[in-house]
N, C-alpha and C positions, 0 to 999 in steps of 0.2 A: 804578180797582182791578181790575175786572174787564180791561181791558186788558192790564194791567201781569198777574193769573194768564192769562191766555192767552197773553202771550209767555215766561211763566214754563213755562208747560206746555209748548209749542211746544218752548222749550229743553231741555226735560229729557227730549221725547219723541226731539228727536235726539242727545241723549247716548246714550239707552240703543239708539238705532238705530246710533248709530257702535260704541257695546261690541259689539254685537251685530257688527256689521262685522268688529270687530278680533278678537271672539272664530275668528268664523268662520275669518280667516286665519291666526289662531293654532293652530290645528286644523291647518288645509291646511300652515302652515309645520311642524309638529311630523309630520304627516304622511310630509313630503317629507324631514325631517331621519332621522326613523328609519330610512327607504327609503333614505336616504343612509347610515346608518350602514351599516347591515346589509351593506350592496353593497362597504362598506370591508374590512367580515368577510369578506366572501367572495371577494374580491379579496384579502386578507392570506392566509387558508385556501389559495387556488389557490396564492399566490408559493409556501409554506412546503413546498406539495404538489410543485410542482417543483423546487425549491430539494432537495428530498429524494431526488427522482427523478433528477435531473441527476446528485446525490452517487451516486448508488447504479449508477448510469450510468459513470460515470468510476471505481469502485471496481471495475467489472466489466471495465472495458476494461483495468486492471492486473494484475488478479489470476486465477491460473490455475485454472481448475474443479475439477482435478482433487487436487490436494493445498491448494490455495487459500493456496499461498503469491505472492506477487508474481509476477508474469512478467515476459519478455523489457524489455516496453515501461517496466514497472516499473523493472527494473534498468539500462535504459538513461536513465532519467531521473535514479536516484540516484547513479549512479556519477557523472554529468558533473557534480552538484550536489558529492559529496565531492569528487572531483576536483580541482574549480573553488575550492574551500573548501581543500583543504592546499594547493594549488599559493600561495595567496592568502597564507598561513598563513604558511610555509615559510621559516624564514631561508636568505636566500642565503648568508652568512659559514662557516654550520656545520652539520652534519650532526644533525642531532637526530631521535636513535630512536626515543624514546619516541613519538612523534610521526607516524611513518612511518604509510604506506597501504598496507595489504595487498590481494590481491586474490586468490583460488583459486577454482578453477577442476574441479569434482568429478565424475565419470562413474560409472554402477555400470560394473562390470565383467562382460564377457559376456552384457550385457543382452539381447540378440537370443536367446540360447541357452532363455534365461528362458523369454522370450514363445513361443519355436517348442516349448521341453517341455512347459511349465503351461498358457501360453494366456494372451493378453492381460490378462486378470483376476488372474489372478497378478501380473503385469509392473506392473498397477495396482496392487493391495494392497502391493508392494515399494516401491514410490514414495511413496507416502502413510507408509509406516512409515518413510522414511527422511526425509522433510520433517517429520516428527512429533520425529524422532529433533536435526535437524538445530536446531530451534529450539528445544527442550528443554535444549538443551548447548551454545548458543553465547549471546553477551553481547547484552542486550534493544538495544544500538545495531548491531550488525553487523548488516547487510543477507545477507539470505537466499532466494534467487530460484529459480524454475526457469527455465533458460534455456531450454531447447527438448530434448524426448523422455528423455531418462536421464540427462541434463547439468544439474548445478546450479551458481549463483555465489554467492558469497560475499566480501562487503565487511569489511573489520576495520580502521575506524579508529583511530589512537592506538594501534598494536600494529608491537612490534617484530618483524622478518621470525622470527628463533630461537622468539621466542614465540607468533606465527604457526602455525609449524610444527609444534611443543609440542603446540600445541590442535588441531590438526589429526589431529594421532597418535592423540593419545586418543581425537578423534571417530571417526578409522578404526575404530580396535581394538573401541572399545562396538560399532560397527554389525556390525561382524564375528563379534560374539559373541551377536548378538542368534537367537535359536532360529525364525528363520522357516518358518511352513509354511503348506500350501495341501493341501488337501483331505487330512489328514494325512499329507502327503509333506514332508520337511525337505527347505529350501534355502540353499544357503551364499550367501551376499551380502557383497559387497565392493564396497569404492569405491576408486578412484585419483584423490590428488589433482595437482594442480599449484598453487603457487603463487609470486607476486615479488611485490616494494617497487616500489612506485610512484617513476618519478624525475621531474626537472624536467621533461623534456622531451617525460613522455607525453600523448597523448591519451588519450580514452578505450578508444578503438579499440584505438591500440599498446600500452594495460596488458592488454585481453584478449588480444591476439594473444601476446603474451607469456607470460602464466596459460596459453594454450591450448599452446603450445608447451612448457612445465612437464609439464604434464599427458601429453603425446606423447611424454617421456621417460618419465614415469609408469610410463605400457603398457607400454613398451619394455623398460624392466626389470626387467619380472614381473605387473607388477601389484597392488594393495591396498598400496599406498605411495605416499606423500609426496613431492613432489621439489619443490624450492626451489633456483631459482638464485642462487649464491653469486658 
């Protein structure tokens, strides 16, 4: 009997020596599991942190400071994507208007004159009222860009060249009518458009070259008008 409770005892002193064992690495493993989580959080926290900074990164590299509409690179990215999308689109058999790709091509007029009366700050507040102006009055799909210094572009999907031009009118005349002034001095502002239809066989290049040469008849014939090649 007495044998038999001393390997009873023996046993039961190393059960509670093995819990104790297991407890301890129960600990150590809950331990290392937390430290593991946590390290996951902060590792998930950092991607989302860059993941945001990268967005914000590539939003900067498109978009212009100063009226904070798209830029250049911007509009070189969208045009070759619509582009590539009506060209794709496009029945070969027939001509379908509804459908066409616009492209114009906008200048203020006399910009230079602007800047050497009022002063750069002027030249800027004109810009920003007409990128204000520009997106305010055309369709939430048409791309609206500043291309580079007083030159803006403009994309009009799904628009016929006449009704292209239509809207265009109207966007002239509002801007021309707009009361601009600077250190309470009125300034007249005007734009000249150009615009053409996209055909089969442009690139991107040869739709602006094209827009830009609209636009060169524009000047030519006075200025604060429309031209669309027919």
């Amino acid at each position: 009997k007495n044998s038999v409770q001393s390997q009873i005892g023996s046993i039961i002193s190393s059960l509670d020596g093995f819990k104790s064992q297991r407890s301890q690495q129960d600990s150590v493993l809950s331990a290392e599991m937390r430290a593991l989580t946590d390290r996951i959080a902060s590792l998930e926290n950092e991607s989302m942190e860059l993941r945001l900074n990268l967005a914000r990164q590539q939003e900067s590299a498109t978009k212009d400071t100063l009226t904070e509409l798209p830029n250049r690179e911007a509009y070189n990215q969208r045009v070759r994507q619509l582009l590539d999308s009506w060209l794709s689109g496009a029945s070969n058999e027939r001509r379908d208007e509804d459908r066409s790709l616009c492209l114009a091509v906008a200048d203020v007029d006399f910009f230079k004159n602007i800047n050497d009366s009022y002063g750069h700050l002027a030249g800027d507040k004109v810009l920003k009222i007409i990128a204000r102006e520009l997106v305010s009055r055309l369709r939430e799909k048409d791309f609206i860009g500043r291309y580079g210094g007083e030159e803006f572009v403009i994309i009009m999907p799904d628009t016929r060249p006449a009704d292209a031009e239509h809207v265009l009118n109207k966007l002239r005349l509002a801007i021309a009518a707009i009361p601009f002034h600077f250190k309470e001095r009125q300034i007249q502002i005007t734009l000249s458009f150009g615009v053409v239809e996209a055909i089969r066989t442009d690139s991107p290049e040869s739709l602006f070259e094209r827009a830009d040469k609209a636009l060169y008849n524009a000047k030519e014939n006075g200025r604060n008008r429309v031209h669309r090649d027919r």
